[in-house]
RODO-2510 file (C-alpha; in nm, 4 decimals, decimal comma):
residues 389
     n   res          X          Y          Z
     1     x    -3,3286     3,4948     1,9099
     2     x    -3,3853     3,6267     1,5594
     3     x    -3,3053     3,2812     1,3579
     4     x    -3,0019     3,3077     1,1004
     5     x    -3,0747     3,3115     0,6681
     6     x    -2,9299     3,0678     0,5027
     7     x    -2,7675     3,3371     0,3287
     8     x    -2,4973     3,1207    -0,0035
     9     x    -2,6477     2,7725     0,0724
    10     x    -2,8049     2,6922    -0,2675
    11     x    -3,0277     2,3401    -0,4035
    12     x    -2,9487     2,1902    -0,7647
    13     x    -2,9691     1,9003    -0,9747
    14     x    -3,3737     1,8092    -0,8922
    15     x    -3,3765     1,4294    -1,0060
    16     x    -3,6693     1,2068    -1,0366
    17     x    -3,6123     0,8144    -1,0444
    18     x    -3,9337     0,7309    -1,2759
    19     x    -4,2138     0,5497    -1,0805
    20     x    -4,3536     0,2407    -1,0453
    21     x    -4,6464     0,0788    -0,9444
    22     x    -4,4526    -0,2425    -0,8122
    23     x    -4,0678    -0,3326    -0,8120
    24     x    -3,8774    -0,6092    -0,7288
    25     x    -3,6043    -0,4244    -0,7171
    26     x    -3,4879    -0,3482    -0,3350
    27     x    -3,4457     0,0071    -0,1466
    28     x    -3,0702     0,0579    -0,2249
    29     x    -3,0970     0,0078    -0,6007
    30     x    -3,3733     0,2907    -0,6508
    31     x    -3,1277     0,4921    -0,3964
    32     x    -2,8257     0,4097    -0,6138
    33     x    -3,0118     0,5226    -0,9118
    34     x    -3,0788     0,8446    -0,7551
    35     x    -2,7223     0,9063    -0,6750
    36     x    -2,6054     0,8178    -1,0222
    37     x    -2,8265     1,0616    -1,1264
    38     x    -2,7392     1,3449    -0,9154
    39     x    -2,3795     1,2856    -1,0266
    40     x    -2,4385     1,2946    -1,3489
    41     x    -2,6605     1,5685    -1,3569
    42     x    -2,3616     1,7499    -1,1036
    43     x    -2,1140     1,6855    -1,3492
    44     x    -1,8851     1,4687    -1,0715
    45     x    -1,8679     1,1466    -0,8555
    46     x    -2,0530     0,9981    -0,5954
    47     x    -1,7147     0,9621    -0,4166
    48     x    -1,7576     1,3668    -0,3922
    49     x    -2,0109     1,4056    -0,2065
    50     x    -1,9439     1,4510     0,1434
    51     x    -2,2466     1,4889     0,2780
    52     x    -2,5405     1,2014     0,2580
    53     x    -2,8537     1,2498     0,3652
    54     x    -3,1306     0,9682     0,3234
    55     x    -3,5065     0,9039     0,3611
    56     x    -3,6880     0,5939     0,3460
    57     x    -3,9393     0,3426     0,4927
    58     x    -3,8452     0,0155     0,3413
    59     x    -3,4593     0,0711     0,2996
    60     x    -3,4403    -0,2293     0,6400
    61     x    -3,2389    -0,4157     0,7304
    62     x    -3,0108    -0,1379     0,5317
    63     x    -2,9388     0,1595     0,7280
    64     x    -2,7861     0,5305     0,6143
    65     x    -2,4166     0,4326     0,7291
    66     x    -2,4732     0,0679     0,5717
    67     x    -2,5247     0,2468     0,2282
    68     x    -2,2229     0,4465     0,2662
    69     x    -1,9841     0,1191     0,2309
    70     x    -2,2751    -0,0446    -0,0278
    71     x    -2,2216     0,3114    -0,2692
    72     x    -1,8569     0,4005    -0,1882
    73     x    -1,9158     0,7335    -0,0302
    74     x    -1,7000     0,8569     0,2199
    75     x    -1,9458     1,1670     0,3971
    76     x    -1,8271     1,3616     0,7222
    77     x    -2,2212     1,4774     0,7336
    78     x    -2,4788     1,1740     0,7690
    79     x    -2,8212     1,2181     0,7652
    80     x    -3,1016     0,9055     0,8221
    81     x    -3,4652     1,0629     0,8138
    82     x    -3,7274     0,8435     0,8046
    83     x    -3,9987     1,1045     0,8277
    84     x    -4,2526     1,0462     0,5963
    85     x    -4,4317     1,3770     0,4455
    86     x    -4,1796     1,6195     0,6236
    87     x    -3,8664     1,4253     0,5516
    88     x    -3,7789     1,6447     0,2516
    89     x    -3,8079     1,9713     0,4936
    90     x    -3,6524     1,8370     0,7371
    91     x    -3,3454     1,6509     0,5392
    92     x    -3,2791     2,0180     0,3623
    93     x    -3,2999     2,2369     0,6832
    94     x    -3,0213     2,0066     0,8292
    95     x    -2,8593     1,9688     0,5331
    96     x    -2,8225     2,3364     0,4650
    97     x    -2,7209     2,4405     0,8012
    98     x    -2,4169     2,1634     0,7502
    99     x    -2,3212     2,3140     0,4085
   100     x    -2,3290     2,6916     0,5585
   101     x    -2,1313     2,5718     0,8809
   102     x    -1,8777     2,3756     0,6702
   103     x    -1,9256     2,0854     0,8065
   104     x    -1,9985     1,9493     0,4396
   105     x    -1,9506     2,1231     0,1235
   106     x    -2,1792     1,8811    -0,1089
   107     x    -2,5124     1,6871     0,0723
   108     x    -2,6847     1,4699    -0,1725
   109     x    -3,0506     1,4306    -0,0197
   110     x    -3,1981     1,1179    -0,1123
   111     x    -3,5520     0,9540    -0,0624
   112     x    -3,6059     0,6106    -0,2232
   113     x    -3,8386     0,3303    -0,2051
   114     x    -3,9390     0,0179    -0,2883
   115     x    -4,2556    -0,1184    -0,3168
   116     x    -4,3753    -0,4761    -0,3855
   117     x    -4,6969    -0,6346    -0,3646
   118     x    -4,6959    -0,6669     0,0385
   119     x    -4,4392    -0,3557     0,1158
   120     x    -4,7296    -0,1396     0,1995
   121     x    -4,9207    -0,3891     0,4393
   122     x    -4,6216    -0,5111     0,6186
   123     x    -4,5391    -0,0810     0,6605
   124     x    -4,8680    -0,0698     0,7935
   125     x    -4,8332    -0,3286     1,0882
   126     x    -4,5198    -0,1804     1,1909
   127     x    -4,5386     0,1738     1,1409
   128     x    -4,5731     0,3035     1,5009
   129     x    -4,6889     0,1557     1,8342
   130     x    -5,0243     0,4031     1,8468
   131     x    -5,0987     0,2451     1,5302
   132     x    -5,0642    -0,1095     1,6350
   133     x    -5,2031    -0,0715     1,9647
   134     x    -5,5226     0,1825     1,8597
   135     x    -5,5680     0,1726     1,4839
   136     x    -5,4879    -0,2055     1,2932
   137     x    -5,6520    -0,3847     1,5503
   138     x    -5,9970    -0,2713     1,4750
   139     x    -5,9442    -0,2849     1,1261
   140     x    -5,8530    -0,0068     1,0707
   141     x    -5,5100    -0,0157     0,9435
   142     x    -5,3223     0,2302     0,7207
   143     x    -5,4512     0,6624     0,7289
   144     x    -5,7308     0,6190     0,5229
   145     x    -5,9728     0,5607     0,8236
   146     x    -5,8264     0,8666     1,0668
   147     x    -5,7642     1,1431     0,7913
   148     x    -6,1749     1,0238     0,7643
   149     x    -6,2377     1,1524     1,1075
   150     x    -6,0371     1,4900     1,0313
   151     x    -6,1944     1,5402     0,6822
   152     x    -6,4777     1,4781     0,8327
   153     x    -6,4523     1,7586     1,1245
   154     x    -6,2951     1,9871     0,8632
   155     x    -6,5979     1,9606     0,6341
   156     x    -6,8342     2,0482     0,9230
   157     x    -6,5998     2,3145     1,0920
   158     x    -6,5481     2,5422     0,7495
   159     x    -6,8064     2,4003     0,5184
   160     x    -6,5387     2,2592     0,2875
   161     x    -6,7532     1,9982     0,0275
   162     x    -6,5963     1,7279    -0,2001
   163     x    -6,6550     1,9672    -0,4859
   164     x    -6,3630     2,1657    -0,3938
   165     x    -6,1634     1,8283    -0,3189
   166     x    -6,2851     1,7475    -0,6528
   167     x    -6,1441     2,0791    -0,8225
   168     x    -5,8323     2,0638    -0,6787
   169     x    -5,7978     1,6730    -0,7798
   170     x    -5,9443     1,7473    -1,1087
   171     x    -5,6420     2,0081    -1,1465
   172     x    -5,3622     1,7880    -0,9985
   173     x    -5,4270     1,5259    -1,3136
   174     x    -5,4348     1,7508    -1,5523
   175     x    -5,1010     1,8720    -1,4991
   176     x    -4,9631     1,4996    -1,4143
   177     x    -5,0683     1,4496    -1,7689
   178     x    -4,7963     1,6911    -1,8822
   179     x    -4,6116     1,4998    -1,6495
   180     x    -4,4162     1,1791    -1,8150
   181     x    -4,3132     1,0273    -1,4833
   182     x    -4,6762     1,0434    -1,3223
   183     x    -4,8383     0,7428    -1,2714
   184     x    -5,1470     0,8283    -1,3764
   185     x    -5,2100     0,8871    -1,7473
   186     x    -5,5643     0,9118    -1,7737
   187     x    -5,7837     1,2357    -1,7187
   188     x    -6,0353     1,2977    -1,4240
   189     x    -6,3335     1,5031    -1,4390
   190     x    -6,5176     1,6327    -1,1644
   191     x    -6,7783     1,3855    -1,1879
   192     x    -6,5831     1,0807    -1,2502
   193     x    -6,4332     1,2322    -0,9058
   194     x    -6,7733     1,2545    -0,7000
   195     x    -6,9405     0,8751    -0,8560
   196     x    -6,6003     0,7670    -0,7399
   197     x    -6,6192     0,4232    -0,4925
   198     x    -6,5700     0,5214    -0,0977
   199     x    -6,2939     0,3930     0,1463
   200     x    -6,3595     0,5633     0,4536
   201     x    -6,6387     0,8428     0,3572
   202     x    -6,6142     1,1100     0,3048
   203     x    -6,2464     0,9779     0,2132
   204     x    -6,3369     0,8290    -0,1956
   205     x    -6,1291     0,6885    -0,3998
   206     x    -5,9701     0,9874    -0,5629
   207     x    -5,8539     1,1550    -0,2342
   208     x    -5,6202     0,8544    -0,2134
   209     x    -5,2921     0,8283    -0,3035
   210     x    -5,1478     0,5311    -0,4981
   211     x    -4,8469     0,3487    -0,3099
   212     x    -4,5348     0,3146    -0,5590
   213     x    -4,1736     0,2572    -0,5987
   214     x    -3,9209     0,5451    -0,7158
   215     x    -3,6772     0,7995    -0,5581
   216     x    -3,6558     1,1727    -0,5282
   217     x    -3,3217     1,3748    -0,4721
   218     x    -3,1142     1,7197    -0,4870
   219     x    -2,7923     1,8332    -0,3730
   220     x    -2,7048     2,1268    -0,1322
   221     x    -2,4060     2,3074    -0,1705
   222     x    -2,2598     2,6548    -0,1557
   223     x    -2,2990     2,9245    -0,4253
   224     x    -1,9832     2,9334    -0,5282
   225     x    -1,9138     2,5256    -0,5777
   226     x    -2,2790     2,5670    -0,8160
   227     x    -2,1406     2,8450    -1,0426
   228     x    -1,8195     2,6660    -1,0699
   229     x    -1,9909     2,3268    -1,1680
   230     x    -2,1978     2,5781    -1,4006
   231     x    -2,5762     2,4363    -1,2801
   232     x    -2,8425     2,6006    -1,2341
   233     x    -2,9181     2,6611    -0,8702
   234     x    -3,1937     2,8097    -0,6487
   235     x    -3,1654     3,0126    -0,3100
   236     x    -3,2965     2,8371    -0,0125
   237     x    -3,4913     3,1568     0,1323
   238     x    -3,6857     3,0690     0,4192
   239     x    -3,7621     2,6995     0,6090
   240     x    -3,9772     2,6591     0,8774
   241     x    -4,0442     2,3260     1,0705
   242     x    -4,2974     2,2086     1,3796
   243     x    -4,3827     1,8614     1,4834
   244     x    -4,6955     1,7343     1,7469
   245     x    -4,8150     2,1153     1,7403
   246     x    -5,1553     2,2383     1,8634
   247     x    -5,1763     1,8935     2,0225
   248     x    -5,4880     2,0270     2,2301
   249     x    -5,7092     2,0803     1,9715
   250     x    -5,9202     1,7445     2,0169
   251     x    -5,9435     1,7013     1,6312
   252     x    -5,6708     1,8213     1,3886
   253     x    -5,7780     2,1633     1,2339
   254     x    -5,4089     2,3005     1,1587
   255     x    -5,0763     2,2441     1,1608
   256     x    -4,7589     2,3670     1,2806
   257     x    -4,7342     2,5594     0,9657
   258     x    -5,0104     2,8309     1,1408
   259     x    -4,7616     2,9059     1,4420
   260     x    -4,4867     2,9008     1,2467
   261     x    -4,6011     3,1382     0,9458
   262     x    -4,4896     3,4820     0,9634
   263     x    -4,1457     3,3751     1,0129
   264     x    -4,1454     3,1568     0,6448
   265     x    -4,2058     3,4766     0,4867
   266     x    -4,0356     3,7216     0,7056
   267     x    -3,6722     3,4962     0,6764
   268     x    -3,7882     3,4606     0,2868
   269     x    -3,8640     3,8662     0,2409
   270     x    -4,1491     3,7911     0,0509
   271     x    -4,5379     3,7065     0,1277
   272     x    -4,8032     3,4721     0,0086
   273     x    -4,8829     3,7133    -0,2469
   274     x    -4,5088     3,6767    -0,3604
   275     x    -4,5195     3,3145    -0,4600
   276     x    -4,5186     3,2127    -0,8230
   277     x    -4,6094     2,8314    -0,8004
   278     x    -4,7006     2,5974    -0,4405
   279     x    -4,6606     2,2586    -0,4134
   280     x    -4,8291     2,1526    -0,1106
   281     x    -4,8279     1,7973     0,0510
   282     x    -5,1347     1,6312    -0,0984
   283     x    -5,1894     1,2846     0,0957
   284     x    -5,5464     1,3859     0,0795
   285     x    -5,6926     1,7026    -0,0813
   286     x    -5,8584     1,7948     0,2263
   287     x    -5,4706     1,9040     0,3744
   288     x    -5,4065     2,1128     0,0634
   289     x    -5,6846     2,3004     0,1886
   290     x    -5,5607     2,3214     0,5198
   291     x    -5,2343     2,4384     0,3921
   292     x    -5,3410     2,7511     0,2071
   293     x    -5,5079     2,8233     0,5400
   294     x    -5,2479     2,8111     0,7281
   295     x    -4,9287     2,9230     0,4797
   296     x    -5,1491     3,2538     0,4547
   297     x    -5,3127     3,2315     0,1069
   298     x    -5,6397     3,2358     0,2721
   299     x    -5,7862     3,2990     0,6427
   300     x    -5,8822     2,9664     0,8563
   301     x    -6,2191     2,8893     0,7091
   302     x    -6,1852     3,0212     0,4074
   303     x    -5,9877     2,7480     0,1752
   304     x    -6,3282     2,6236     0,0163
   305     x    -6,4130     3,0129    -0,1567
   306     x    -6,0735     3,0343    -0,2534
   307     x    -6,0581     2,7085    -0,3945
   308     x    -6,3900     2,8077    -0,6158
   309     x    -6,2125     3,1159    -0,7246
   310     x    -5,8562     3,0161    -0,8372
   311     x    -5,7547     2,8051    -1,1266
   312     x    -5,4662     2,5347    -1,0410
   313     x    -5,3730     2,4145    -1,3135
   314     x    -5,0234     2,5102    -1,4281
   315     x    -5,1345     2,7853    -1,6870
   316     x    -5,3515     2,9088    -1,4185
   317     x    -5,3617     3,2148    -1,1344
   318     x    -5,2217     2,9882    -0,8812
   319     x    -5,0132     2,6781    -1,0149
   320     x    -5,0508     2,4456    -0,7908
   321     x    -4,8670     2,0383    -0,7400
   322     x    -4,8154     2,1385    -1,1300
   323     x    -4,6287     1,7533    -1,1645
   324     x    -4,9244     1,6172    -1,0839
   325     x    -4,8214     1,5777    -0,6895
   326     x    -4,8840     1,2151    -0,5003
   327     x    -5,2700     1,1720    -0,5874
   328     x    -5,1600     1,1725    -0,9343
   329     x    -4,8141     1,1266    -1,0023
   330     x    -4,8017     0,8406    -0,6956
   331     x    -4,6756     0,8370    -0,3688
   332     x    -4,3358     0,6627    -0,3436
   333     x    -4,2977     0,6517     0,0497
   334     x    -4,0835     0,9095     0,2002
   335     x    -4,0165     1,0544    -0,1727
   336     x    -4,3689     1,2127    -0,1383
   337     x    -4,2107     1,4290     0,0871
   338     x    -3,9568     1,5111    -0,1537
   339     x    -4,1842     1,5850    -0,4630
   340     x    -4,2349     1,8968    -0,3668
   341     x    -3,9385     2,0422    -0,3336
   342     x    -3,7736     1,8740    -0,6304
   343     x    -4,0786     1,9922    -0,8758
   344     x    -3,9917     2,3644    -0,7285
   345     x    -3,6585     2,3625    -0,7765
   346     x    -3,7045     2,2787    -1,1029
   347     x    -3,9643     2,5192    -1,1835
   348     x    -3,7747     2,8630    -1,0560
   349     x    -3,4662     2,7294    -1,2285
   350     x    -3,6337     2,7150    -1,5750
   351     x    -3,6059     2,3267    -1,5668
   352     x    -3,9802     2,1929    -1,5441
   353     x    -4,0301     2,1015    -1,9148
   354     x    -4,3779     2,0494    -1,9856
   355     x    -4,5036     2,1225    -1,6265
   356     x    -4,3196     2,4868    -1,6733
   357     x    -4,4514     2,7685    -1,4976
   358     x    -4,4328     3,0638    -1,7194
   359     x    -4,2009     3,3022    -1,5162
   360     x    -4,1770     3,1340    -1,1677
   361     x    -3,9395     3,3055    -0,9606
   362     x    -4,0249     3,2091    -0,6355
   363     x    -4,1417     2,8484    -0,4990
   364     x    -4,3472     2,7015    -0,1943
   365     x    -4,2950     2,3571    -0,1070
   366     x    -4,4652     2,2163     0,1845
   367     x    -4,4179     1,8968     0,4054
   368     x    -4,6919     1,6917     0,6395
   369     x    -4,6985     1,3770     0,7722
   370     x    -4,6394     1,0823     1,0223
   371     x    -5,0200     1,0391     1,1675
   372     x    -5,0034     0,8216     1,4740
   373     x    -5,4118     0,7634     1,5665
   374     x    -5,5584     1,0993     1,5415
   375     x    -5,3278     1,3447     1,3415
   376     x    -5,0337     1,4188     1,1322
   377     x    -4,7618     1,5026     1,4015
   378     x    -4,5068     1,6787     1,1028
   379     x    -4,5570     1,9971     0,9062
   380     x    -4,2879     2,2356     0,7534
   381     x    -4,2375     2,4148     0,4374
   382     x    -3,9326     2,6089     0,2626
   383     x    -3,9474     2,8834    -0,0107
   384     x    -3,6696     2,8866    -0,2653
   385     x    -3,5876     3,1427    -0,5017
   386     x    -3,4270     3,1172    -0,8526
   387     x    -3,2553     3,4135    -1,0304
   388     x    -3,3828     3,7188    -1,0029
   389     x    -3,6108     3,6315    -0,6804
***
């Protein structure tokens, strides 16, 4: 069955709640903050959005529905989605579909986190039952240690080298520096990037994100309710989603985004060639690469010559994470997931600022995440479209 477009169902108001390192601050305050925002920025209350959708890891003992009575909404559409890397994929596609089906005519999607001086170690024991049972009790706790083994296969199966992590890291901070909410403030050169400390080789200490605080959020909503709130808006053109895929490859080489490909662009009307600026999920560099392979920039093998030949920086031939993306701008939980399609948004609707593409029409924003032991289980990606897409 051919799969429907999303055909009015429009994004707008990209917020980002500024980072930080550490916060004392709990879960529902940076989510709060995020709302007020998207109000604002909306032009109307909270109390008008009927449609909530939320991502987060350390929002417990809080829950979705507890938030509702803590904020004052009042949604018919409620969305908890605790997904990591993909959440921001997966919180639009359902979010959408509600909008276009009427079954809400605003969704705010938020993803918000805290993050104090433990929150990461304490996510870490708890995060799934593979992990405790097969990963933190040799040690091994948090990804760092199994996106090691698949780096390390990926290296040997397409002759990807830390050089072209390096490039691509190297890139990421330079736009972050045009970035004023990135965390990171101070340029990286491709040396500092290969004398860099290991963690888990050939994982170094640049291929790592840094852990933060901070929310991400947009709201979905129909066409029509956009142009009468006069904001600027973007077409949701294409989604495509996939979780535990290829599970019998013994090592992670791809994700769902290679089975799923050809329908992205086909619902979108567009191909690889079409997009103006990508913002892939960047946990580790090594899965950027593994993205262009699989969302069709470049054939399965083949991400380390087109690394060497394209420029990512954001005046470059292929703008690429152009805030900076997580191993730059930080990593604030299930808001990493978000990044991406907030920093689109606001590039095909003119509304990047310093991190502006010059002419972006058309966006890629890509989601991956939730390893268990031995791979990331979610992938998706959406293409939106501003005026004139």
């Amino acid at each position: 069955m051919a799969r429907r477009g999303y055909e009015d169902v429009v994004l707008t108001v990209p917020v980002t709640v500024p980072y930080q390192r550490y916060s004392v601050e709990s879960t529902a305050w940076w989510a709060g903050r995020a709302l007020a925002a998207l109000a604002a920025g909306a032009g109307m209350s909270h109390r008008d959005f009927d449609g909530f959708s939320f991502a987060s890891f350390s929002a417990a003992p809080d829950s979705a529905i507890g938030l509702t009575q803590h904020f004052g909404l009042l949604p018919r559409f409620l969305d908890f989605v605790p997904l990591g890397g993909v959440a921001g994929v997966v919180s639009l596609r359902r979010a959408a579909r509600a909008v276009q089906m009427g079954d809400a005519d605003v969704v705010a999607c938020v993803a918000a986190e805290t993050n104090g001086v433990h929150t990461f170690r304490y996510g870490l024991e708890n995060f799934s039952r593979f992990s405790q049972d097969a990963v933190y009790p040799y040690g091994a706790g948090g990804p760092n240690v199994s996106f090691a083994l698949i780096c390390q296969n990926y290296m040997a199966q397409t002759g990807a080298t830390r050089e072209d992590f390096g490039k691509l890291c190297v890139a990421m901070r330079d736009n972050a520096l045009k970035n004023p909410n990135a965390l990171m403030k101070k340029p990286l050169t491709l040396a500092q990037y290969l004398d860099a400390r290991a963690i888990a080789p050939p994982i170094h200490l640049f291929d790592c994100v840094m852990p933060c605080a901070g929310a991400e959020a947009f709201l979905v909503m129909r066409e029509e309710t956009a142009k009468a709130q006069g904001l600027p808006y973007a077409h949701l053109l294409g989604s495509i989603e996939r979780h535990n895929a290829f599970a019998e490859d013994p090592v992670q080489m791809r994700g769902g985004w290679a089975k799923d490909m050809p329908e992205l662009y086909a619902m979108s009307g567009t191909t690889p060639a079409g997009i103006d600026v990508v913002n892939t999920y960047d946990d580790y560099p090594f899965v950027c690469m593994m993205q262009f392979e699989d969302l069709g920039f470049c054939k399965k093998g083949e991400a380390s010559d087109f690394v060497q030949a394209h420029d990512f920086t954001i005046a470059g031939d292929f703008p690429h994470n152009t805030c900076g993306g997580q191993l730059s701008a930080g990593q604030a939980g299930c808001g990493g997931g978000h990044m991406g399609i907030v920093e689109v948004l606001r590039q095909v609707t003119g509304q990047a600022g310093p991190t502006q593409v010059s002419g972006a029409k058309r966006g890629l924003a890509s989601g991956f995440g939730m390893i268990n032991f031995d791979r990331g289980l979610g992938s998706g990606a959406v293409i939106l479209g501003g005026e004139g897409a």
